[in-house]
C-alpha positions as MATLAB code, in Angstrom:
seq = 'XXXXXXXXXXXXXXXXXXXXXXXXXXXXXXXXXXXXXXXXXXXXXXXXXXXXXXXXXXXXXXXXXXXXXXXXXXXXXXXXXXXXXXXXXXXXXXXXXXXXXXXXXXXXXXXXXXXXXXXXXXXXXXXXXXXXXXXXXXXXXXXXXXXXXXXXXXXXXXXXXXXXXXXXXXXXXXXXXXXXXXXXXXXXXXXXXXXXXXXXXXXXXXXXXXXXXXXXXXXXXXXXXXXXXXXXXXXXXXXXX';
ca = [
     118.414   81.070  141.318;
     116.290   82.456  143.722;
     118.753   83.773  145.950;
     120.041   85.569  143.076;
     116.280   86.923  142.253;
     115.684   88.287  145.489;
     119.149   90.251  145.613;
     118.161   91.816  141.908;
     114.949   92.523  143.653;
     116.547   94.762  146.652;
     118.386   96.699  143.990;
     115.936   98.255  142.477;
     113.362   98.227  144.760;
     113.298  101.575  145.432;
     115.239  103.116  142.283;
     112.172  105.020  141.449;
     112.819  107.091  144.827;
     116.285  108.274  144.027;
     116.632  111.920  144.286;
     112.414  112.242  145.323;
     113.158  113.338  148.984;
     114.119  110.084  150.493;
     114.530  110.147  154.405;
     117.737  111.787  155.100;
     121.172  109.963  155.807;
     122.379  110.513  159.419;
     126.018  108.793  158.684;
     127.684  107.281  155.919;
     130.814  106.890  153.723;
     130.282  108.082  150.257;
     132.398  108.588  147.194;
     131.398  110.825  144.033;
     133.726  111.013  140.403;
     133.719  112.189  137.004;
     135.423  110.365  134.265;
     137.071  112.727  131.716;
     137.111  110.239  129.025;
     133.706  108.849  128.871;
     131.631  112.135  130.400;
     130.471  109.494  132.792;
     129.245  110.871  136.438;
     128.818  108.718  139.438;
     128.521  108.040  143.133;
     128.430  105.098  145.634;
     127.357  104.954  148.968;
     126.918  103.093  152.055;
     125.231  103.578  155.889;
     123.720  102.365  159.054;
     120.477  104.415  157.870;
     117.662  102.505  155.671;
     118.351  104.443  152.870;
     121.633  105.895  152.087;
     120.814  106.869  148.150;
     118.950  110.065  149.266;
     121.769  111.654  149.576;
     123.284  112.217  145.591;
     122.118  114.050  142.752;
     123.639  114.027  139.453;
     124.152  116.417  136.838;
     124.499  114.762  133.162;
     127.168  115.534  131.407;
     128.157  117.755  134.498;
     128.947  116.249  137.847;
     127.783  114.828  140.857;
     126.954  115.868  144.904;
     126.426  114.198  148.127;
     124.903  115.920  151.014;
     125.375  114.067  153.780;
     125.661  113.962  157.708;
     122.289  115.774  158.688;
     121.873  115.476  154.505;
     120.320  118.821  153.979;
     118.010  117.842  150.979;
     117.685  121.987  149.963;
     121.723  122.168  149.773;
     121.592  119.120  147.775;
     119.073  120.434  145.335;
     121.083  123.755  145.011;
     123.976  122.277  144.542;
     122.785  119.679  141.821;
     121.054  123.049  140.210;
     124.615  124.875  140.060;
     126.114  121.822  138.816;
     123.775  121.693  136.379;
     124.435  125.685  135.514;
     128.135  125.200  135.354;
     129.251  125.959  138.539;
     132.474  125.432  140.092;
     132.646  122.631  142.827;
     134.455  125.228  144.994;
     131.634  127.395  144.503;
     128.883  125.436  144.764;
     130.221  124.052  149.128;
     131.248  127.675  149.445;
     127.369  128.705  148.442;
     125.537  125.393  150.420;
     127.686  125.661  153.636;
     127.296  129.428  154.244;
     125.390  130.390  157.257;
     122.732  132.607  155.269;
     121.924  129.733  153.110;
     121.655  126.783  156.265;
     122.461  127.330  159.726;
     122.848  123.903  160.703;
     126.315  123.866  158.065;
     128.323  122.877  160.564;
     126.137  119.470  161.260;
     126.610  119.076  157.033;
     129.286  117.139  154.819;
     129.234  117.659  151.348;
     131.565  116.570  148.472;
     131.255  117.622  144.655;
     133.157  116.091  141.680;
     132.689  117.920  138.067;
     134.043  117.253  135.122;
     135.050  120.914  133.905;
     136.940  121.335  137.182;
     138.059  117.982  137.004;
     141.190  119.192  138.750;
     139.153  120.969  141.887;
     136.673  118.613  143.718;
     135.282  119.956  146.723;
     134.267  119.492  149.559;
     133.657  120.166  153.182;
     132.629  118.424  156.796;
     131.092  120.351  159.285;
     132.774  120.555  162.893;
     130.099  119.044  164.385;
     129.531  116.120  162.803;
     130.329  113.476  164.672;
     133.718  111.388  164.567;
     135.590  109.933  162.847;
     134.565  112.157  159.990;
     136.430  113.758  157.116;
     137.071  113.784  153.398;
     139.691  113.202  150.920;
     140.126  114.583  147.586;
     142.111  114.186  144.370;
     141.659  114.650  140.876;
     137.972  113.773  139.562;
     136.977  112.909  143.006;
     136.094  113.690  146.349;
     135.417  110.501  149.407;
     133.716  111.733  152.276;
     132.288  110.308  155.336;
     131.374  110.217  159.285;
     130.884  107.851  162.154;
     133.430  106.023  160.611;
     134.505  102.708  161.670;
     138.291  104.722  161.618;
     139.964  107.456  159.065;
     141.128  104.182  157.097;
     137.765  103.881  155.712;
     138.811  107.254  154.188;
     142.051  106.604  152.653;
     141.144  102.492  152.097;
     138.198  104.310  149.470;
     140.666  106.592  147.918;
     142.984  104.156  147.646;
     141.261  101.714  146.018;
     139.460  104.521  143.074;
     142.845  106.042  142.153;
     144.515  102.299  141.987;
     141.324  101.126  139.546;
     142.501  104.185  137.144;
     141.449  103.037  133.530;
     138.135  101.175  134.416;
     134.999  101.774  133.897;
     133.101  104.141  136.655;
     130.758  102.048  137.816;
     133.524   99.643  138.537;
     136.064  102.037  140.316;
     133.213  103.534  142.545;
     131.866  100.073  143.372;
     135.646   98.596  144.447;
     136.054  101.703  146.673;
     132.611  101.120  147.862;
     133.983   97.781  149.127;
     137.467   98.866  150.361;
     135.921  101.022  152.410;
     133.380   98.711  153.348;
     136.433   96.286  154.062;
     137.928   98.510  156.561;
     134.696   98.794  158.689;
     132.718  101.351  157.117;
     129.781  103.002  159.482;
     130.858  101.882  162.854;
     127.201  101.695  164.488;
     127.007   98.663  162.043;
     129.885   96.345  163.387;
     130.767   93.779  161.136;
     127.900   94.610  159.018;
     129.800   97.742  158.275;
     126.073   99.314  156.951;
     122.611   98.649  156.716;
     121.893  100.248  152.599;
     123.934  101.000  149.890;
     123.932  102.144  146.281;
     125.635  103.180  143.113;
     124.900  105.394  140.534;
     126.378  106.299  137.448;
     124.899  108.979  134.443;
     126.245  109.486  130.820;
     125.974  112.572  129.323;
     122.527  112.169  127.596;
     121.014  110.857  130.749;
     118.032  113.073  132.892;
     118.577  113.609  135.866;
     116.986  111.327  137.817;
     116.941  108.302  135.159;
     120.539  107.401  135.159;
     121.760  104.735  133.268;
     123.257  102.734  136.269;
     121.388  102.868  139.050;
     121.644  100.098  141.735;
     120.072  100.741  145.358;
     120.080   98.226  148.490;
     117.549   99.337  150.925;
     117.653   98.942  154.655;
     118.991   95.675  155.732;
     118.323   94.252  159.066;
     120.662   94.578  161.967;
     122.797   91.382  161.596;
     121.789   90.517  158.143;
     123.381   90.262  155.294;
     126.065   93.509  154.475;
     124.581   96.096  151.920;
     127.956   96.495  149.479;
     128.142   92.278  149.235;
     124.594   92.934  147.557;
     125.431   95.999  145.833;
     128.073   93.378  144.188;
     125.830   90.916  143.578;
     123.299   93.135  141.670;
     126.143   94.768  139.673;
     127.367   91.134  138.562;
     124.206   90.272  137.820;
     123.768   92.828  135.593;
     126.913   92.679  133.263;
     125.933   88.777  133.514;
     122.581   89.839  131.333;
];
């Protein structure tokens, strides 16, 4: 019982601080999705950083954004804001990754999922983040990362969403959380495969920054216990209540 306290504890911890200019995310592995059927937006995350969840913004009813790799906070505002406005996912990495809007694009990843261009996710990885880095798309979602473990981490992630069709959100980002996760995730973490983690998940009527899922595992330490296992934990925990 306590054990299962302390991991609710972790999760929300520092909820409040989602999308309030949380320290940036150096690395990670990162999926975001819309689901045509319920409206539903969402993203999970994981890294060798302390806090990985200061890298998404969602946009009710609209879609959702990671900016990742040197996580340029401004490009993830802007692109939340165009979300928000209507804006094409193609648009939206075309507008963030120019050089007149950030000339340190090529350092950036991004990926955008929305749900009226639920056929065109987007997204883009910068030539000099550092390897293995890349992204996948397909419909209704884009999976993105760097200083992968391998490009398995990629493809495991994909794999795992698209073979979850039907679910719930929540629970198709969270198992490709933990595919990914499974094939060694950040590879500064080792077996650990990352040191925070979260998942997030808005319905239409949602603000903002209050969605109605909204787990977050904060900076582990090295050799402790693995971020996603907790993300898990809270997320069973929950539907448990």
């Amino acid at each position: 019982m306590l054990e299962r306290r302390r991991r609710r504890l972790i999760a929300v911890l520092t909820a409040s601080a989602l999308l309030a200019g949380a320290p940036p995310a150096a690395a990670t592995w990162s999926i975001v999705a819309v689901d045509a059927r319920t409206r539903e937006v969402g993203s999970a995350g994981a890294s060798c950083t302390p806090y990985v969840a200061g890298i998404v913004a969602l946009a009710p009813g609209r879609g959702a954004i990671v900016a990742q790799a040197m996580s340029n906070a401004a490009a993830r505002r802007r692109g939340a804001q165009l979300l928000a406005d209507g804006g094409s996912p193609s648009a939206i990495v075309a507008a963030i990754s120019h050089p007149a809007f950030d000339d340190t694009f090529r350092e950036q990843q991004y990926g955008v999922a929305a749900l009226d261009f639920f056929d065109r996710p987007a997204a883009f990885t910068g030539t000099r983040t550092h390897p293995e880095a890349g992204h996948l798309l397909a419909p209704g979602v884009s999976v993105q990362g760097n200083i992968l473990a391998d490009r398995e981490v990629l493809t495991a992630t994909m794999t795992a969403f698209e073979r979850s069709a039907g679910r719930p959100l929540a629970e198709r980002l969270l198992l490709a959380l933990e595919a990914g996760a499974a094939r060694g995730g950040d590879r500064r973490c080792g077996a650990q495969t990352a040191h925070s983690a979260y998942l997030v998940v808005a319905r239409p009527d949602d603000a903002p920054r209050q969605p109605g899922l909204r787990l977050i595992i904060p900076g582990q330490d090295e050799g402790g216990p693995n971020p996603v296992h907790l993300l898990r934990a809270a997320f069973d925990a929950g539907r448990r209540r």
